[in-house]
N, C-alpha and C positions, 0 to 999 in steps of 0.2 A: 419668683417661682415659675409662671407661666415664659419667660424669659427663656429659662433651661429647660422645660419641657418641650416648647417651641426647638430647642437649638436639638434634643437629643430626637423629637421626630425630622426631622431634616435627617440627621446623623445615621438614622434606621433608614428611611428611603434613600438616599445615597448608597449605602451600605447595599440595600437589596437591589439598586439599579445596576450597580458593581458587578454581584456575582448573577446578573440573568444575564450582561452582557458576555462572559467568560460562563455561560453554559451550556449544555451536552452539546450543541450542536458545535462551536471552538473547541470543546474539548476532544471530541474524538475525531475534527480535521487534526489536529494535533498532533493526536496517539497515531495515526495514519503515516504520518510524515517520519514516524520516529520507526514505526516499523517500515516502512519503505528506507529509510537509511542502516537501519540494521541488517540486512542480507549483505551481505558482499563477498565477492566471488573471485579464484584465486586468478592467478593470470591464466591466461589460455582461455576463459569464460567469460562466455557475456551475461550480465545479469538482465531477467527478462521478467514481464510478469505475463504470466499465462493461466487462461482458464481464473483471471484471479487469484494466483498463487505467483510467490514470487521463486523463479530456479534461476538457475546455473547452465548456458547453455554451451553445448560445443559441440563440433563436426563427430559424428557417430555414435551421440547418446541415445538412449532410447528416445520416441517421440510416439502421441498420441494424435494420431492421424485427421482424427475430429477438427483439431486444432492448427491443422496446415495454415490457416491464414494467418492465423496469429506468430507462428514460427516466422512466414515471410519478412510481416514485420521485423525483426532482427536482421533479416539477411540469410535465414536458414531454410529450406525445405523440407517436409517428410515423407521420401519416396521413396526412398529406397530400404528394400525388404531385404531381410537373411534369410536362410534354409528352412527358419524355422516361422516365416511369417511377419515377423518384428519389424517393425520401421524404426529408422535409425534416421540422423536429422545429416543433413545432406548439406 
């Protein structure tokens, strides 16, 4: 009797050293990786992630000016304005 009580607390601690090593903190690197692979973008677009958010970028879409350095990274600038004030990724 103390045989299988002995064998079935080993079985529970093992068991709970399992699921603290696979928690929150591996699981949401995880869920990270799977939405960073979910975005993808058609041809002519570079996938980027800005401000924390993942887009789609290309020559003349809008751009948020705050964010020029972040654009750079890619290879893109935000300077240049329309009529109407708007920066467009350059």
């Amino acid at each position: 009797m103390r045989r299988r009580l002995a064998l079935f607390v080993c079985t529970c601690l093992l068991a709970a050293a399992g699921a603290a090593a696979t928690g929150p903190a591996t699981q949401a690197a995880g869920s990270g990786q799977q939405a960073a692979a979910a975005k993808t973008c058609s041809s002519g677009f570079t996938h980027a992630v800005i401000n924390h958010q993942q887009k789609c970028l290309r020559r003349g879409e809008f751009c948020a000016h705050r964010y020029r350095k972040q654009y750079r990274h890619y290879g893109y600038d935000c300077v240049k304005r329309d009529r109407n004030g708007a920066y467009h990724l350059t």
